[in-house]
N, CA, C and O atoms as a Tripos MOL2 file, in Angstrom:
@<TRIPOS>MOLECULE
protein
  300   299    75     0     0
PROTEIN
NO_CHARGES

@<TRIPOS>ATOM
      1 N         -26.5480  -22.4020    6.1750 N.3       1 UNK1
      2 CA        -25.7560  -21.9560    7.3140 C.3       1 UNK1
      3 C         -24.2650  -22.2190    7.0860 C.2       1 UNK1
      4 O         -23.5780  -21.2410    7.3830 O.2       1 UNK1
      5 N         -23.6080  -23.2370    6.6570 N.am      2 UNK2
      6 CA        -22.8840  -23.9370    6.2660 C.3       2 UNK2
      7 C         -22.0650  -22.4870    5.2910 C.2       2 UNK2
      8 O         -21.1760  -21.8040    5.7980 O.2       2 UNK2
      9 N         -22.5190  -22.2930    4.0790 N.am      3 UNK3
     10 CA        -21.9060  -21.3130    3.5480 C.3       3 UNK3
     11 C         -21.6420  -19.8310    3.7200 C.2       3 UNK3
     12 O         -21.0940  -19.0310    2.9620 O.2       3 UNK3
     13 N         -22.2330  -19.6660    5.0420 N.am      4 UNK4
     14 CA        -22.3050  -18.3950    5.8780 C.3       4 UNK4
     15 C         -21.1340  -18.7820    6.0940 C.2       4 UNK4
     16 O         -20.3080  -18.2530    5.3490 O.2       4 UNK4
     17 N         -20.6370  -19.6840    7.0100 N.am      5 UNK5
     18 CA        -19.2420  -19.9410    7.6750 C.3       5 UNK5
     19 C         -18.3180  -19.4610    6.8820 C.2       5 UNK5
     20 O         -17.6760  -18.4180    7.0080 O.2       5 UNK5
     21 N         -18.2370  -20.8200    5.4790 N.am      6 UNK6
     22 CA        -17.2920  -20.9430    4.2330 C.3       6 UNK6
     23 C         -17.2850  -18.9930    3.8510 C.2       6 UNK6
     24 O         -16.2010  -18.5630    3.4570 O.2       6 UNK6
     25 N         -18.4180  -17.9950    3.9800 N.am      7 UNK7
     26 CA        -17.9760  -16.9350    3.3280 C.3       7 UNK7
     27 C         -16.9310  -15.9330    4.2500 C.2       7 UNK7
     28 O         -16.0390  -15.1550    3.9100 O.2       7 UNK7
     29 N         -17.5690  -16.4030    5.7970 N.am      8 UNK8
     30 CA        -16.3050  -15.7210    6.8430 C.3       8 UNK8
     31 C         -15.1710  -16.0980    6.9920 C.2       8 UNK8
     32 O         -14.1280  -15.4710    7.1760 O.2       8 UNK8
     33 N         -15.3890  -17.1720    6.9090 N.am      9 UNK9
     34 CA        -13.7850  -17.7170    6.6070 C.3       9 UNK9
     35 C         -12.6670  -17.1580    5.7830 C.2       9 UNK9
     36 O         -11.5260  -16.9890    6.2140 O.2       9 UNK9
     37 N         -13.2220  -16.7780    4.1050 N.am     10 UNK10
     38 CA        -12.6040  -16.5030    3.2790 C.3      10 UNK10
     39 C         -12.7320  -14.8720    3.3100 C.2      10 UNK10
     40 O         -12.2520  -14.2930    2.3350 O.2      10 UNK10
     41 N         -13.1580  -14.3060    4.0370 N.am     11 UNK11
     42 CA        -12.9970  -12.8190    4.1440 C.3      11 UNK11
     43 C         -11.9830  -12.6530    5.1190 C.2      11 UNK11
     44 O         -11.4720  -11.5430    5.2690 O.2      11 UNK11
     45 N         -11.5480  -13.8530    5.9610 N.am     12 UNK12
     46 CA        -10.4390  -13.4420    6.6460 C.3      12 UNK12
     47 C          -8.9880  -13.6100    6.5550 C.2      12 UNK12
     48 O          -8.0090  -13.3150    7.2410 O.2      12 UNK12
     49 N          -9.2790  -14.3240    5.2010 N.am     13 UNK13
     50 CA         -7.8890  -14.7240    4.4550 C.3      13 UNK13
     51 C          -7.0070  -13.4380    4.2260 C.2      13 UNK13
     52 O          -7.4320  -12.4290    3.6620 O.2      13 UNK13
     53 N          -5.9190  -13.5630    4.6510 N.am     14 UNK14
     54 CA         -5.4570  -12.1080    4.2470 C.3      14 UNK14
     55 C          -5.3390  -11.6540    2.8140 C.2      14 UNK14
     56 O          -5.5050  -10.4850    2.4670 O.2      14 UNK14
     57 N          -4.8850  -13.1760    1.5750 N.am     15 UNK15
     58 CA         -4.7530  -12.8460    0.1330 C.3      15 UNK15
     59 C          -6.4740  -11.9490   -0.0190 C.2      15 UNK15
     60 O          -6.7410  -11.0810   -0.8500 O.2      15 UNK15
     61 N          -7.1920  -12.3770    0.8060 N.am     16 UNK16
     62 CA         -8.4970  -11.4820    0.4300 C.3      16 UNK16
     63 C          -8.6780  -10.7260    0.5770 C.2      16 UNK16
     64 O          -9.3640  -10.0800   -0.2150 O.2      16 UNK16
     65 N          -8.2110  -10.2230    1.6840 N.am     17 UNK17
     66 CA         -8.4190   -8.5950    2.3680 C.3      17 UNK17
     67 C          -7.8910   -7.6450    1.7740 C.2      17 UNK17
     68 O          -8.3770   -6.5150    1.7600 O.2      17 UNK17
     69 N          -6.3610   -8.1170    0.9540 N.am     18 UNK18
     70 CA         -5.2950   -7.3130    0.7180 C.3      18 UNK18
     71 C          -4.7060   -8.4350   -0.8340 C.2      18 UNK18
     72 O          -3.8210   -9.2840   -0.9290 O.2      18 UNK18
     73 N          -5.6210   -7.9310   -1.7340 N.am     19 UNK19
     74 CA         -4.7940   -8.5720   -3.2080 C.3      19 UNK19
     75 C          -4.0100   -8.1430   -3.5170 C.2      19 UNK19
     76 O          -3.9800   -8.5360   -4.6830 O.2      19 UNK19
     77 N          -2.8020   -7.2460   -3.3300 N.am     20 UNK20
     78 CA         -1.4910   -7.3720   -3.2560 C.3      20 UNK20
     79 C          -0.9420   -8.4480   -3.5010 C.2      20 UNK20
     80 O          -0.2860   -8.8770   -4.4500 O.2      20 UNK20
     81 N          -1.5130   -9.1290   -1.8700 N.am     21 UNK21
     82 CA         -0.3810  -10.4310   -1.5750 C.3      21 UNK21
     83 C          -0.7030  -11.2280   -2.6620 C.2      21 UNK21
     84 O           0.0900  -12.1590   -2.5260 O.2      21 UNK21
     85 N          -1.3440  -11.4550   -3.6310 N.am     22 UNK22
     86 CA         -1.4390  -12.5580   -4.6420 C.3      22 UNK22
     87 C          -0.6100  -12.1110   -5.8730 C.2      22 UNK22
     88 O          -0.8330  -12.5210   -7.0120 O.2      22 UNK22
     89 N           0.3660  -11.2350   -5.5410 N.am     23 UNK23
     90 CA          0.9020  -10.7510   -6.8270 C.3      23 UNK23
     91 C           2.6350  -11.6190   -6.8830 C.2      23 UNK23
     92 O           3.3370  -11.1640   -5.9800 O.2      23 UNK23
     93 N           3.0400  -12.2140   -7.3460 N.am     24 UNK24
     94 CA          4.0790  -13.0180   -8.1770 C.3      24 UNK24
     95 C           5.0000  -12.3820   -6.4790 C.2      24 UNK24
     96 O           5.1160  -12.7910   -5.3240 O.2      24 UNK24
     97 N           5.5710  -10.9150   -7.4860 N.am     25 UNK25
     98 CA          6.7670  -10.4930   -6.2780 C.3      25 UNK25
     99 C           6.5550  -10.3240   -4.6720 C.2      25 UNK25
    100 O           7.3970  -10.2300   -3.7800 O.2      25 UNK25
    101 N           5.1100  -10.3200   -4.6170 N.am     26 UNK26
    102 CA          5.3430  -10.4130   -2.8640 C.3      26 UNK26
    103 C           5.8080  -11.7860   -2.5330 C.2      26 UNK26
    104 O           6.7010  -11.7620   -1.6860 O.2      26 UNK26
    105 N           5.5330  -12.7780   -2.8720 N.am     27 UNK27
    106 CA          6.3690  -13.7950   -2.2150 C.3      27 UNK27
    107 C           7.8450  -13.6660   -2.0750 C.2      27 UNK27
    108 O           8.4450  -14.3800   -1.2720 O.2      27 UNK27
    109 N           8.4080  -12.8660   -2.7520 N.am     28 UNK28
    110 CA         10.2580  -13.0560   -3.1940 C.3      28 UNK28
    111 C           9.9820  -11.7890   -1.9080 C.2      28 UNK28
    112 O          10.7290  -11.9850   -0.9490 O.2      28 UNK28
    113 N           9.1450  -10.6760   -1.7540 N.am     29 UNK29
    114 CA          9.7100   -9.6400   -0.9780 C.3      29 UNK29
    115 C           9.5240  -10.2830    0.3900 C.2      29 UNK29
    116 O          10.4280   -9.9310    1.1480 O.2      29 UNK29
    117 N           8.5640  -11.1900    1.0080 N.am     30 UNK30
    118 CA          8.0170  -11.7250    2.0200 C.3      30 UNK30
    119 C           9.2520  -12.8200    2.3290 C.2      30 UNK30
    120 O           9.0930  -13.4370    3.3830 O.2      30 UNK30
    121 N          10.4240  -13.1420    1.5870 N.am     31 UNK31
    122 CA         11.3410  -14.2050    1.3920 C.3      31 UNK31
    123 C          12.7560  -13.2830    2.1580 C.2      31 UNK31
    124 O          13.5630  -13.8680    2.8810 O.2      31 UNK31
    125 N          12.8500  -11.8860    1.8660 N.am     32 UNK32
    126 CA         13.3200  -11.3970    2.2090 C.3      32 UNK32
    127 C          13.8900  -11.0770    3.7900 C.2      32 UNK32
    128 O          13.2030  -10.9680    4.8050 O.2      32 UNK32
    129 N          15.5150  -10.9530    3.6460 N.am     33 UNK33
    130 CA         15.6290  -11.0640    5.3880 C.3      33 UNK33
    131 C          15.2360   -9.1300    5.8150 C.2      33 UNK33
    132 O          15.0900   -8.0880    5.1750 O.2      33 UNK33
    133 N          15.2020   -9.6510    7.5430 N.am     34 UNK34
    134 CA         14.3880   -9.0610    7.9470 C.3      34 UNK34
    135 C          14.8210   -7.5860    7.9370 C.2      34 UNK34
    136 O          13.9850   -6.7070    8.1440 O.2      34 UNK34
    137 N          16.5010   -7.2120    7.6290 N.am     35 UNK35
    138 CA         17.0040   -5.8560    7.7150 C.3      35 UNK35
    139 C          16.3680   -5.2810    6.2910 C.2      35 UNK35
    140 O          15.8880   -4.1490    6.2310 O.2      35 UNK35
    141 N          16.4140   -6.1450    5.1970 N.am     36 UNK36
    142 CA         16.4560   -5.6670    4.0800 C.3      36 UNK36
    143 C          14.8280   -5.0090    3.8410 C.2      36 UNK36
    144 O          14.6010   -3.8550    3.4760 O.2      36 UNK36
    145 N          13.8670   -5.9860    4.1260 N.am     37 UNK37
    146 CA         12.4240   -5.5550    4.4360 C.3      37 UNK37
    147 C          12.3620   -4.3690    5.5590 C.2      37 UNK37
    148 O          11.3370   -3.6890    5.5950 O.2      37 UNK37
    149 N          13.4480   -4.0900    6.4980 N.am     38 UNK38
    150 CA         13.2950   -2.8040    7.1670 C.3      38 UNK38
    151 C          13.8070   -1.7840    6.1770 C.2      38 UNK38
    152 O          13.1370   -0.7530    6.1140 O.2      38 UNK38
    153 N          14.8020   -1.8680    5.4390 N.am     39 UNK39
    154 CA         15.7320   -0.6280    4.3700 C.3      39 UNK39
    155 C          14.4280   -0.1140    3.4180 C.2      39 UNK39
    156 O          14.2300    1.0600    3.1050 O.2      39 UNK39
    157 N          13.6880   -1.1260    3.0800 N.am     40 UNK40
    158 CA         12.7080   -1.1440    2.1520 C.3      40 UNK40
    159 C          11.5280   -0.5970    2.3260 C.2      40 UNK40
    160 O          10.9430    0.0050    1.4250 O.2      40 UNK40
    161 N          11.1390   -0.7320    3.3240 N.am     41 UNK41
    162 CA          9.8040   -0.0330    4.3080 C.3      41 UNK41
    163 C          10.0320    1.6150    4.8350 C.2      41 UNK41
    164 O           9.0500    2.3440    4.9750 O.2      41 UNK41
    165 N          11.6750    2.1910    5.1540 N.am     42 UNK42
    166 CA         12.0400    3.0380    5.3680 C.3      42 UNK42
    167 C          12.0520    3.8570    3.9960 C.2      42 UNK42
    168 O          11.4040    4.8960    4.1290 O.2      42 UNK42
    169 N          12.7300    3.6640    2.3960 N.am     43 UNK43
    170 CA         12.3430    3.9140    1.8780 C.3      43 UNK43
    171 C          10.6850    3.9880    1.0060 C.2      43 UNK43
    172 O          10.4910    5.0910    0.4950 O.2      43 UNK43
    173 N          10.0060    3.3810    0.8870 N.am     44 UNK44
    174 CA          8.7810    3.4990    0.8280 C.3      44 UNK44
    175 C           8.2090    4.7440    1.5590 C.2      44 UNK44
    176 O           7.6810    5.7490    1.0840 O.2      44 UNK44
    177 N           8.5250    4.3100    3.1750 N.am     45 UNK45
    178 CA          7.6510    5.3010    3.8660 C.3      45 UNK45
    179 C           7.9080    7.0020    3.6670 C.2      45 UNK45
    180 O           7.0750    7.8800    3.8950 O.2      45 UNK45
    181 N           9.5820    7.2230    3.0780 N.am     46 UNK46
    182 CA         10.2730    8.4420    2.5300 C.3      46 UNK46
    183 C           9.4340    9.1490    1.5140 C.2      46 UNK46
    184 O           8.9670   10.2750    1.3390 O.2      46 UNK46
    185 N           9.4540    7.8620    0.8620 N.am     47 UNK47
    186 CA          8.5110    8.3460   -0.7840 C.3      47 UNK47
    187 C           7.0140    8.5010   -0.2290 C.2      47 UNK47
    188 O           6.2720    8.9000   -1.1260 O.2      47 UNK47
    189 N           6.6200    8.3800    0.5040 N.am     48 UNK48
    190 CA          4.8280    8.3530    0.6780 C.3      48 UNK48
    191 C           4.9680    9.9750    1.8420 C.2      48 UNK48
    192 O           3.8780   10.5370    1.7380 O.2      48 UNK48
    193 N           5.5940   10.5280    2.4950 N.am     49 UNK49
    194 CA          5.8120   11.4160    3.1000 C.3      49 UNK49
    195 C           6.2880   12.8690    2.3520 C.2      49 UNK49
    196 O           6.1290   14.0340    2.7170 O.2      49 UNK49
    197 N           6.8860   12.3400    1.2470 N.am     50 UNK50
    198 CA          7.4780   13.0400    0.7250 C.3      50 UNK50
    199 C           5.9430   13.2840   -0.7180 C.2      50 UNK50
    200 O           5.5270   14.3600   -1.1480 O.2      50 UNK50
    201 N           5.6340   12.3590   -0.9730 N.am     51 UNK51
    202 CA          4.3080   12.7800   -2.0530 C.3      51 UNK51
    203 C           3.4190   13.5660   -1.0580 C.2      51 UNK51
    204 O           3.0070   14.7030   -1.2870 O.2      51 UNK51
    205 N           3.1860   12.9290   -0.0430 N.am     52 UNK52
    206 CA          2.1690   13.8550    1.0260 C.3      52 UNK52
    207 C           2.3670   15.8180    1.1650 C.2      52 UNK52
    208 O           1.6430   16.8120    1.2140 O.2      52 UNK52
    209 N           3.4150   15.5660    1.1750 N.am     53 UNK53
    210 CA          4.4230   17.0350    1.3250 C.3      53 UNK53
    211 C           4.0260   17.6350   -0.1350 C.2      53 UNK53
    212 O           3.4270   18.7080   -0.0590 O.2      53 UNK53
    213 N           4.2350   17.1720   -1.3730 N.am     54 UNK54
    214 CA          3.8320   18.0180   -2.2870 C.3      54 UNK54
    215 C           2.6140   17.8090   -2.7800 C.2      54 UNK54
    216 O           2.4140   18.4450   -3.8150 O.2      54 UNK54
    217 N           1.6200   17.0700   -2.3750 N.am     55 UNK55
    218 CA          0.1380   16.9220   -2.4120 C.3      55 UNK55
    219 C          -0.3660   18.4260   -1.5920 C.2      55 UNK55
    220 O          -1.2010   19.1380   -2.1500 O.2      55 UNK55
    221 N          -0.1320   18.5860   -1.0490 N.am     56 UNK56
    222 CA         -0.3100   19.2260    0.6370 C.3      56 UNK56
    223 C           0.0550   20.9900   -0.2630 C.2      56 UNK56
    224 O          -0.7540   21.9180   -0.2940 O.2      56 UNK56
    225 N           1.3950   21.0030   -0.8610 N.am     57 UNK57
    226 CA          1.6870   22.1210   -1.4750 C.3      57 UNK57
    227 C           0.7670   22.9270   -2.7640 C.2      57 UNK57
    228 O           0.4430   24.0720   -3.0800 O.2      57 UNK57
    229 N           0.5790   21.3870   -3.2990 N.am     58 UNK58
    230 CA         -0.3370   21.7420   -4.7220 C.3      58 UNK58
    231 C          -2.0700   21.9560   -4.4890 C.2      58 UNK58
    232 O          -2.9900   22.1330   -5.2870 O.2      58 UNK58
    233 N          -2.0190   21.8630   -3.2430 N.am     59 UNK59
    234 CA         -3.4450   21.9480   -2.5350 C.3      59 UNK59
    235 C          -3.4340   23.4520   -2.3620 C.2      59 UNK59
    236 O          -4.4360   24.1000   -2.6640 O.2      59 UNK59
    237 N          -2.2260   24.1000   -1.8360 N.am     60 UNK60
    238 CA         -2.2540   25.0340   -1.1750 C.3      60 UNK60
    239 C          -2.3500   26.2950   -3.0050 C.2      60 UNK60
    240 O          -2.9860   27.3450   -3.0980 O.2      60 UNK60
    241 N          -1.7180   25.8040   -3.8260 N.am     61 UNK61
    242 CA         -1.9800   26.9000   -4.7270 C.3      61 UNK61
    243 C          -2.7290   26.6090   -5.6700 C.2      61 UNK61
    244 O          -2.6530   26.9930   -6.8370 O.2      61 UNK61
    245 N          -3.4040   25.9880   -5.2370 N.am     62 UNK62
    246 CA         -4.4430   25.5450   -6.2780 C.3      62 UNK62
    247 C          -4.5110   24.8830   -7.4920 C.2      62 UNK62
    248 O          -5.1570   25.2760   -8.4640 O.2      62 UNK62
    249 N          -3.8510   23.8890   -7.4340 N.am     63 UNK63
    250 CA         -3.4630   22.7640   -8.7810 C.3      63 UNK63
    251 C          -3.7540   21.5380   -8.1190 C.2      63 UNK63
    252 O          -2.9940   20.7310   -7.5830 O.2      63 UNK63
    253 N          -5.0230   21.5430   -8.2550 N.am     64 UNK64
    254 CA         -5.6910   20.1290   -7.8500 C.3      64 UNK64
    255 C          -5.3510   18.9030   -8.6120 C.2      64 UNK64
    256 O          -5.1780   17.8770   -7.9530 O.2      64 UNK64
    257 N          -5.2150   18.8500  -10.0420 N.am     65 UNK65
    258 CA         -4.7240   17.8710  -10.9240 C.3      65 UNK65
    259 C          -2.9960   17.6470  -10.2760 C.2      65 UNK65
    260 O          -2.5040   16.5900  -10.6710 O.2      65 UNK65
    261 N          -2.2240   18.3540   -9.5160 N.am     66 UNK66
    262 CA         -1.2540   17.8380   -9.6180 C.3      66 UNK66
    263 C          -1.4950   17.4610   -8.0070 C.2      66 UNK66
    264 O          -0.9270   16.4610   -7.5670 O.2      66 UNK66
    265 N          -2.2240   18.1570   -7.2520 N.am     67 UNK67
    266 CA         -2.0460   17.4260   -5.6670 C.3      67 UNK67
    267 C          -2.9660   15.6880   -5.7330 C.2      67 UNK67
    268 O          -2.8860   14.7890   -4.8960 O.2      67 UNK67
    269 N          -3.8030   15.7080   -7.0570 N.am     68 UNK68
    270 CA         -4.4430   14.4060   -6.7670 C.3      68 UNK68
    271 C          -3.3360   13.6160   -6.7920 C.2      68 UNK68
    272 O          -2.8040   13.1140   -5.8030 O.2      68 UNK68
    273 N          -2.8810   13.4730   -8.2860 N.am     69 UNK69
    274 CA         -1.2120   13.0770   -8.6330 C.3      69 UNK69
    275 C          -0.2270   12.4800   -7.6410 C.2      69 UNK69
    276 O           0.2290   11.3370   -7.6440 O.2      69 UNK69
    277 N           0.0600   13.6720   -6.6230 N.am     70 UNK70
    278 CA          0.5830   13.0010   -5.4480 C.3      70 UNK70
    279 C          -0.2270   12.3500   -4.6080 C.2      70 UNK70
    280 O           0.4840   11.7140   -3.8310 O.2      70 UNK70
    281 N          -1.1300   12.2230   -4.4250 N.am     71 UNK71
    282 CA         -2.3430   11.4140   -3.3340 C.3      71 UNK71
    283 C          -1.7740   10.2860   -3.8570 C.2      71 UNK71
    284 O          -1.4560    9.3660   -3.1030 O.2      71 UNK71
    285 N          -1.5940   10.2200   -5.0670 N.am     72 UNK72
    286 CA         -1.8410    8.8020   -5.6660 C.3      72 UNK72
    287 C          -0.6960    8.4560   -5.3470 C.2      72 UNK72
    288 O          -0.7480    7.6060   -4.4580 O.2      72 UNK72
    289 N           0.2380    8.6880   -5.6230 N.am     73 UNK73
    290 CA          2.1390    8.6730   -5.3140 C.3      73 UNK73
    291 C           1.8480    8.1740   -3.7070 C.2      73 UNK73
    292 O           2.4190    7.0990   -3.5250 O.2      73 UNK73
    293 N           1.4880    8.4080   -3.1000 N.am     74 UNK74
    294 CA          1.6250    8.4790   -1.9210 C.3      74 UNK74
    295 C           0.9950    7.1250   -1.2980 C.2      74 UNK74
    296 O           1.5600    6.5990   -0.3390 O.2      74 UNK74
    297 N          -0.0980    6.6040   -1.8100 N.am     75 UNK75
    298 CA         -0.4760    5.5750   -1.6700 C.3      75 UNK75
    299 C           0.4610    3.8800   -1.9620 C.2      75 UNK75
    300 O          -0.1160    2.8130   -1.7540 O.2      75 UNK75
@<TRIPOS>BOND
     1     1     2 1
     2     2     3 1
     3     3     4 2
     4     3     5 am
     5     5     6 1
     6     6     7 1
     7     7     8 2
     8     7     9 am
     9     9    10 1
    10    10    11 1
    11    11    12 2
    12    11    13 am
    13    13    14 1
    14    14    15 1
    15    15    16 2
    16    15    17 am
    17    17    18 1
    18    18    19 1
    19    19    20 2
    20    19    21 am
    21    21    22 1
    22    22    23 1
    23    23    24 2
    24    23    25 am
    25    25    26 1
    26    26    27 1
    27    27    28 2
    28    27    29 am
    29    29    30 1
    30    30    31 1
    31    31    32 2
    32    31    33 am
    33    33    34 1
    34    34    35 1
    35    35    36 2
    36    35    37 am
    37    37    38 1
    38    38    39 1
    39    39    40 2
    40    39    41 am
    41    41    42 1
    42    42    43 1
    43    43    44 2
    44    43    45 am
    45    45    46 1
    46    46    47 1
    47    47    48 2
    48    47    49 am
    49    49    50 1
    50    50    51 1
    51    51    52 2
    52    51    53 am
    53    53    54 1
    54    54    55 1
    55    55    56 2
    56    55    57 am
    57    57    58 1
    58    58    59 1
    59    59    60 2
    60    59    61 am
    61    61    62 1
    62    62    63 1
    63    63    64 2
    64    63    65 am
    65    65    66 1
    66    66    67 1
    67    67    68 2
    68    67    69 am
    69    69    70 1
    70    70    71 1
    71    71    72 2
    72    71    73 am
    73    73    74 1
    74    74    75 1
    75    75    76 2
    76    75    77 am
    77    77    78 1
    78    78    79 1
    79    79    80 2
    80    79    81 am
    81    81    82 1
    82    82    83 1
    83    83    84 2
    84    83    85 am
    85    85    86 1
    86    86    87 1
    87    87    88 2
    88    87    89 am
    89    89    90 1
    90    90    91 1
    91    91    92 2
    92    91    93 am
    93    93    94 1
    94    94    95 1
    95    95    96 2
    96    95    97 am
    97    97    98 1
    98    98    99 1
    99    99   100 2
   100    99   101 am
   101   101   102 1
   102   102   103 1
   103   103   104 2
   104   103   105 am
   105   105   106 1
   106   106   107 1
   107   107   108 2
   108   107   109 am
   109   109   110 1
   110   110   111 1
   111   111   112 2
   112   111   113 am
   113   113   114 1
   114   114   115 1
   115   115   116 2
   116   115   117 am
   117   117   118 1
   118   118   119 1
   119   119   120 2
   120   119   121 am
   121   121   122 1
   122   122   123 1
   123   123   124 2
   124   123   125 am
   125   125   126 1
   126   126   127 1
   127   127   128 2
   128   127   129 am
   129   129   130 1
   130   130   131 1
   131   131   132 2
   132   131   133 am
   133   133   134 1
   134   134   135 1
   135   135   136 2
   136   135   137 am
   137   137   138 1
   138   138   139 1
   139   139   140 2
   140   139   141 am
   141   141   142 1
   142   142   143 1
   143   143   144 2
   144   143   145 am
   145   145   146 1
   146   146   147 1
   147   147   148 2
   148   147   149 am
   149   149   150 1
   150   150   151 1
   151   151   152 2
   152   151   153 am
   153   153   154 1
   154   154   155 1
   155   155   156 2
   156   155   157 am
   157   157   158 1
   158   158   159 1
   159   159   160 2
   160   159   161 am
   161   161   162 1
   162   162   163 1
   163   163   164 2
   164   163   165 am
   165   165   166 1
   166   166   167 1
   167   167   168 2
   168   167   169 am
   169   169   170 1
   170   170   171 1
   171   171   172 2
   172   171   173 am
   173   173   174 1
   174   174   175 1
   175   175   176 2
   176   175   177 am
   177   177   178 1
   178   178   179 1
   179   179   180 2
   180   179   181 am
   181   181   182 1
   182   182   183 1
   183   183   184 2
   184   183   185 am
   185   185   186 1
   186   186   187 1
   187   187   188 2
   188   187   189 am
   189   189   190 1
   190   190   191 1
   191   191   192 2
   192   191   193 am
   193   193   194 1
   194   194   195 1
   195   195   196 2
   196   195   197 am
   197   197   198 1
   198   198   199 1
   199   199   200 2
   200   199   201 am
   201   201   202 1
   202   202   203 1
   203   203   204 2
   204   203   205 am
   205   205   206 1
   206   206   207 1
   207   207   208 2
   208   207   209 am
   209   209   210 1
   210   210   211 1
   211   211   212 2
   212   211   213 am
   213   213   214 1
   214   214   215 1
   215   215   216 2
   216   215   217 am
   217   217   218 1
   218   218   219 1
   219   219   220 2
   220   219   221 am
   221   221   222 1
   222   222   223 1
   223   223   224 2
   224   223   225 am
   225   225   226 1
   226   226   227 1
   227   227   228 2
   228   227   229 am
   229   229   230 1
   230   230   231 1
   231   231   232 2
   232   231   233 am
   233   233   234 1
   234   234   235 1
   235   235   236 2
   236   235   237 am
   237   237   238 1
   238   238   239 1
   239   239   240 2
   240   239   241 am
   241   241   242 1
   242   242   243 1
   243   243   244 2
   244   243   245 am
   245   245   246 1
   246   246   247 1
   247   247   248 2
   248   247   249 am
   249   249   250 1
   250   250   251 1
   251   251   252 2
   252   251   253 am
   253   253   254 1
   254   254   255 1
   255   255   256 2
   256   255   257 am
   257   257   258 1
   258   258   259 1
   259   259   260 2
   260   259   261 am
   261   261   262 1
   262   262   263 1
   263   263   264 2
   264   263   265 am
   265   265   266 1
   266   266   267 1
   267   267   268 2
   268   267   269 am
   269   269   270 1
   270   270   271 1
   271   271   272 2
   272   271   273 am
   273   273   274 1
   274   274   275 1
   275   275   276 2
   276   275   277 am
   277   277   278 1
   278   278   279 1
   279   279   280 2
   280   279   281 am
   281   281   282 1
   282   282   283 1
   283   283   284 2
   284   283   285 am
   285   285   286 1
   286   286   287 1
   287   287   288 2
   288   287   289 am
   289   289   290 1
   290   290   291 1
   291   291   292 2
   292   291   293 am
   293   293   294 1
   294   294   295 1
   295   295   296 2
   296   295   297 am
   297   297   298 1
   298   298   299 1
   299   299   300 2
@<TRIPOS>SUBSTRUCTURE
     1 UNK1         2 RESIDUE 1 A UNK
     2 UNK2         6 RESIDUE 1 A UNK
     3 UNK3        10 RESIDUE 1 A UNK
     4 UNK4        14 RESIDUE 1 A UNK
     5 UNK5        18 RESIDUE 1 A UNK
     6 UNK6        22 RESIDUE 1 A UNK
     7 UNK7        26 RESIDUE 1 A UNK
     8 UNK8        30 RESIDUE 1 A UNK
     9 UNK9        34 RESIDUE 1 A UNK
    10 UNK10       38 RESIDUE 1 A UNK
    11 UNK11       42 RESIDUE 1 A UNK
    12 UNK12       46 RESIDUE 1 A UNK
    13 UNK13       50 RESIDUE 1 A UNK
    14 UNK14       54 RESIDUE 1 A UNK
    15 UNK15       58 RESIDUE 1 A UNK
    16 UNK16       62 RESIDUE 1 A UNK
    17 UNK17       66 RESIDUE 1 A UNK
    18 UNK18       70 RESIDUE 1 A UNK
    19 UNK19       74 RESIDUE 1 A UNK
    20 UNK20       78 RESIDUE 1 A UNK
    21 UNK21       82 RESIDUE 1 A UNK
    22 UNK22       86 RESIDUE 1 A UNK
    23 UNK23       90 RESIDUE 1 A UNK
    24 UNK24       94 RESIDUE 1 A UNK
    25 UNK25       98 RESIDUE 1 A UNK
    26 UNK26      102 RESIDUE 1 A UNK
    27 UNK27      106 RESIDUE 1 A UNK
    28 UNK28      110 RESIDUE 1 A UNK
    29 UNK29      114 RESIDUE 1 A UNK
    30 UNK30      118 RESIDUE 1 A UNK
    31 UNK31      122 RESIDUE 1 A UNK
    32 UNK32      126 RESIDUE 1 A UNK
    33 UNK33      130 RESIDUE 1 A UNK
    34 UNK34      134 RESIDUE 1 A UNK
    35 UNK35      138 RESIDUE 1 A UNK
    36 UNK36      142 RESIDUE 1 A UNK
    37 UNK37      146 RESIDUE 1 A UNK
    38 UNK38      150 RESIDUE 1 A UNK
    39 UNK39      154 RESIDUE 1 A UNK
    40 UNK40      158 RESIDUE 1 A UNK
    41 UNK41      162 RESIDUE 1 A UNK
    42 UNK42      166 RESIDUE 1 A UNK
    43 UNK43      170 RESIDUE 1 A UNK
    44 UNK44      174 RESIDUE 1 A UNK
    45 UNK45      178 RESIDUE 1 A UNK
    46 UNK46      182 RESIDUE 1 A UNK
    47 UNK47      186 RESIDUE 1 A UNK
    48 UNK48      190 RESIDUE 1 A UNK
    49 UNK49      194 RESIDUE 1 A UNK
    50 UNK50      198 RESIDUE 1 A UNK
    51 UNK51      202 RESIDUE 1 A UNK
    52 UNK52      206 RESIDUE 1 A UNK
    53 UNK53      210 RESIDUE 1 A UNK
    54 UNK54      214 RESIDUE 1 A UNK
    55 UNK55      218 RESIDUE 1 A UNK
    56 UNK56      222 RESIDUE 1 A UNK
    57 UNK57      226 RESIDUE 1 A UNK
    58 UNK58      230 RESIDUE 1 A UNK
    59 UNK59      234 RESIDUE 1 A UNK
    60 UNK60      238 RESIDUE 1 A UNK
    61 UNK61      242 RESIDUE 1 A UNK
    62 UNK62      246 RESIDUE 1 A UNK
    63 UNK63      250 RESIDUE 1 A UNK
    64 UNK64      254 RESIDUE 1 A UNK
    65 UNK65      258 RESIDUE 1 A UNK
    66 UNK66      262 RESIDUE 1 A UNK
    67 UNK67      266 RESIDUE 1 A UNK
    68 UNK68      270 RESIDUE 1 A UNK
    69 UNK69      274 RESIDUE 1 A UNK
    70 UNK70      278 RESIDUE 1 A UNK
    71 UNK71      282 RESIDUE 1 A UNK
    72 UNK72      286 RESIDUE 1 A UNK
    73 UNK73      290 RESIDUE 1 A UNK
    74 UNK74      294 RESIDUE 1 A UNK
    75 UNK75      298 RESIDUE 1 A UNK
């Protein structure tokens, strides 16, 4: 019973949910003040809107190898 607990526990760790966070540079980006993590999130979200947009295009004429391409960009 005991290690039932210990396994919920550790599924709610966020480094678990999301291994990202165990990577070197998220700590320095997580260190970051709070405008600069907004400049940063605004770009990101540019680039993931903007792969969506030509995922979306290469769907439309039929070049599946290049709309996966952007799926992936976009992520």
């Amino acid at each position: 019973m005991n290690a039932a607990v210990d396994q919920v526990a550790r599924s709610l760790r966020p480094d678990v949910r999301n291994p990202m966070l165990k990577l070197p540079g998220m700590v320095k980006l997580q260190r970051l003040p709070a405008p600069v993590k907004e400049a940063l999130v605004t770009v990101l979200m540019d680039i993931r809107k903007d792969a969506h947009a030509n995922a979306e295009k290469c769907w439309r004429k039929h070049k599946s190898p290049m709309a996966a391409y952007w799926q992936v960009v976009a992520v």
